[in-house]
C-alpha positions in Angstrom: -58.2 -8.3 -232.9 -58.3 -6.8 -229.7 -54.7 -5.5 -228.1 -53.4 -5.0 -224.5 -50.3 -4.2 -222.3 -48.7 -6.7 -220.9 -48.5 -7.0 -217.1 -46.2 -6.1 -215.3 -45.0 -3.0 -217.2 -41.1 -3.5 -218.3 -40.7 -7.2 -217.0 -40.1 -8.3 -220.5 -37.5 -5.8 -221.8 -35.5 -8.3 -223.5 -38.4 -9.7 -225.3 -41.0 -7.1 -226.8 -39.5 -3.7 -225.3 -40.9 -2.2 -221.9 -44.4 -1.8 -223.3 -45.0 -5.6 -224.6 -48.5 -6.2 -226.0 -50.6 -9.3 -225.9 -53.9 -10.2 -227.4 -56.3 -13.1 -227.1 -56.7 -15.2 -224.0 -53.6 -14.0 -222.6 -54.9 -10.5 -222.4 -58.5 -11.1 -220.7 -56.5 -13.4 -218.2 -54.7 -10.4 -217.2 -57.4 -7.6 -217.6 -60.0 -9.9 -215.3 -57.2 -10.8 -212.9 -56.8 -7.1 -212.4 -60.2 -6.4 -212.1 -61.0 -9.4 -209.5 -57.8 -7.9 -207.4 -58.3 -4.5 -207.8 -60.3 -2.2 -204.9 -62.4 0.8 -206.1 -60.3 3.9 -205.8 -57.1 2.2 -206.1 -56.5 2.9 -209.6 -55.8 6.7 -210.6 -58.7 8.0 -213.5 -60.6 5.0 -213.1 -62.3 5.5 -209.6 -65.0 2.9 -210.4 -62.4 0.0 -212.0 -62.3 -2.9 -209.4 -64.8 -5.1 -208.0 -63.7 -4.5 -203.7 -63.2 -8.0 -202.9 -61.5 -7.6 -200.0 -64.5 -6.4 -197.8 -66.0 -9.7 -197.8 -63.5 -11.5 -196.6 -64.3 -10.5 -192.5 -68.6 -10.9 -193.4 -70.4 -14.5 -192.6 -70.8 -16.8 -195.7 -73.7 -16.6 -197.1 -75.9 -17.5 -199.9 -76.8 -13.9 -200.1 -73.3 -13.1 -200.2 -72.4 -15.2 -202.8 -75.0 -13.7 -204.8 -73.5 -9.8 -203.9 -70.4 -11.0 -204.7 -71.2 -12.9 -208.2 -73.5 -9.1 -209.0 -70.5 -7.3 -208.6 -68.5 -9.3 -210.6 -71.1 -9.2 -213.1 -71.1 -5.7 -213.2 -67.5 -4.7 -213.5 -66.4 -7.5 -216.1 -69.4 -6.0 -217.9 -67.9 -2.3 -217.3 -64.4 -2.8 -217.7 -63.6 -6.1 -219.9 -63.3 -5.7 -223.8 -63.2 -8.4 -226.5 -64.9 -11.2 -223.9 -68.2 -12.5 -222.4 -68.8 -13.6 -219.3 -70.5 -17.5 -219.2 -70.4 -18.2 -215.7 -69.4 -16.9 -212.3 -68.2 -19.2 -209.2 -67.4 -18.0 -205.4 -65.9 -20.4 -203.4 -64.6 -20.5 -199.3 -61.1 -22.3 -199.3 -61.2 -23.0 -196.1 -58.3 -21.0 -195.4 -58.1 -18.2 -193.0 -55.7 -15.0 -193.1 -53.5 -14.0 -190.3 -56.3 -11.5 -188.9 -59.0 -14.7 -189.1 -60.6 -13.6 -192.2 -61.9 -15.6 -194.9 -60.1 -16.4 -198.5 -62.4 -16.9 -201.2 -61.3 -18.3 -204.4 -63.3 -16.7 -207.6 -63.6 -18.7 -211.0 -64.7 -17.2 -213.9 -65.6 -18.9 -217.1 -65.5 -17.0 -220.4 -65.8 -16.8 -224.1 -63.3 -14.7 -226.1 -65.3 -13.0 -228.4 -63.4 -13.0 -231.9 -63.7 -15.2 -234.6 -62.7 -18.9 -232.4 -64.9 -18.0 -229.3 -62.4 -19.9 -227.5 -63.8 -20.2 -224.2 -61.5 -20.9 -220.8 -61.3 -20.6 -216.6 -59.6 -17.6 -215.0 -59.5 -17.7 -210.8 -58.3 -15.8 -208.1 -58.1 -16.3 -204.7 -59.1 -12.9 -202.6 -57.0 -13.1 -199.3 
């Protein structure tokens, strides 16, 4: 079995001390959630961890985009995500804009844990 941290750090004091851990589905919700929000040289040690959304938010949809934006999924689930396998990849337009006019995209995942039940279930995001 595969262990984690629990997000956010110290919101469960009460229950499972500041450093809570979590395993499972509940763990590769959080990791991939991360990853799918995170920008490249946000996090400290990791300069490469995050998949830079964000930047194609303001571009024309495309069907090329789509396919950019499904590789570099791809590749940093494949880089950063332990104890899962990626089945499928969706990008979406909601049809909502930001303040500045920009696009929101909504990103679903489906994947297979990778223990014994290769349980297999939906994370999304929406990238606004």
């Amino acid at each position: 079995e595969i262990y984690g941290l629990t997000f956010p750090l110290g919101s469960n004091r009460d229950s499972g001390g500041f450093f809570k851990k979590n395993s499972g589905r509940q763990m590769i919700r959080q990791a991939v959630s991360q990853l799918l929000r995170t920008e490249k040289g946000e996090r400290l040690m990791l300069p490469n961890y995050g998949c830079n959304l964000r930047k194609y938010l303001f571009q024309p949809i495309t069907e090329t985009l789509f396919k950019e934006i499904q590789e570099t999924i791809v590749t940093s689930f494949s880089n950063y995500i332990v104890g899962a396998r990626l089945l499928k990849v969706g990008v979406f337009e909601t049809g909502e804009f930001d303040a500045a006019g920009g696009n929101q995209l909504r990103v679903v995942l489906s994947i297979q844990l990778t223990t014994e039940d290769l349980e297999v279930f939906d994370v999304e995001a929406k990238i606004k």
